[in-house]
C-alpha positions in Angstrom: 22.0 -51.2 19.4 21.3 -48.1 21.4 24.2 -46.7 20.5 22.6 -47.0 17.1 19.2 -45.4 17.6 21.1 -42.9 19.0 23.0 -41.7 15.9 19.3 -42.7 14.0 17.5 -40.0 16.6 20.5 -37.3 16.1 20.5 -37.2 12.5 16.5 -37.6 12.3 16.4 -34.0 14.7 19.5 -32.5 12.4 17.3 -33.3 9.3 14.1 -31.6 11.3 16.2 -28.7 11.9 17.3 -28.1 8.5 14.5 -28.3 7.3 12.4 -25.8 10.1 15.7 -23.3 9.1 14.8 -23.9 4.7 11.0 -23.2 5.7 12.0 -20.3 7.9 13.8 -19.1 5.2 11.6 -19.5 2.3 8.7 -18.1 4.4 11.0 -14.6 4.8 11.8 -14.6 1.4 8.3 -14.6 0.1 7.1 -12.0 2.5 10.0 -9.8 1.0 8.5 -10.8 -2.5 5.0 -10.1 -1.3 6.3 -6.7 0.2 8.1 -5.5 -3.1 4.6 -6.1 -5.3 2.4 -4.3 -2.5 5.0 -1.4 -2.9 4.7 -1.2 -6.7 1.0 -1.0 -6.4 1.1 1.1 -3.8 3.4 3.4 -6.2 1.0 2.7 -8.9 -2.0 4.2 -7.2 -0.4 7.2 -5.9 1.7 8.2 -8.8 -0.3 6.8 -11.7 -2.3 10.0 -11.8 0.8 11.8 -12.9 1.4 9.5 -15.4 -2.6 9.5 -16.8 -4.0 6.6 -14.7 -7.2 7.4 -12.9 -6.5 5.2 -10.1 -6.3 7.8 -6.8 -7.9 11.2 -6.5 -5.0 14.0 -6.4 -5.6 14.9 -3.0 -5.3 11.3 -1.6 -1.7 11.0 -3.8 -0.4 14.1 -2.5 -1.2 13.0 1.3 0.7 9.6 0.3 3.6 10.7 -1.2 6.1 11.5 1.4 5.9 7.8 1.9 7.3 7.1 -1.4 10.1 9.0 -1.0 13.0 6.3 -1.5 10.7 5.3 -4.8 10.8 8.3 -5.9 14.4 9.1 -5.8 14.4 5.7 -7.8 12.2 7.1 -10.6 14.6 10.3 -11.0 17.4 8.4 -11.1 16.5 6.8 -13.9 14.9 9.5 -15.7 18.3 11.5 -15.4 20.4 8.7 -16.5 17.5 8.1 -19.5 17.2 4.4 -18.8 20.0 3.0 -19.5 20.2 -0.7 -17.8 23.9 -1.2 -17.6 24.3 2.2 -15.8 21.2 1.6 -13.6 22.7 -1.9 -12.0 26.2 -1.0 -11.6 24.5 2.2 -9.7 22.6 -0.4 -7.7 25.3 -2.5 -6.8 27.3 0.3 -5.4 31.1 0.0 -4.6 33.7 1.3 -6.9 34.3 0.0 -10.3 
């Protein structure tokens, strides 16, 4: 019988860590989410004046912008290659192909 409980206890505290280790990982995985959509309104308000939307005073973009550097090297990319989807995800997924 105690032998029982036991194996009852041990899978009841496997269960409890499986579950901590999902909510651990869905927690990290929507912060990543949250950080991506923060970063494309952050990108929105300091580049949508070049682009015609009167969301942040020039002087307040140009201060900002170093900070979008890796964005920005995103945005040329894709310029250069003239938006072509197939190119732009094999580029992304890197490796040789």
């Amino acid at each position: 019988m105690i032998n029982k409980l036991k194996d009852i206890v041990k899978t009841m505290l496997a269960f409890a860590k499986g579950m901590q280790q999902a909510l651990v990982e869905q927690s990290v995985e929507t912060l990543e989410l949250e950080l991506l959509e923060l970063q494309h309104a952050f990108l929105s308000i300091v580049v949508g004046s070049l682009a015609g939307l009167p969301l942040a005073p020039i002087g307040l973009a140009a201060e900002l912008a170093p900070l979008l550097e890796d964005e920005m090297k995103i945005l040329f990319e894709r310029t250069w290659r003239g938006g072509d989807a197939i190119s732009d995800l094999f580029s992304r997924m890197g490796g040789e192909w």
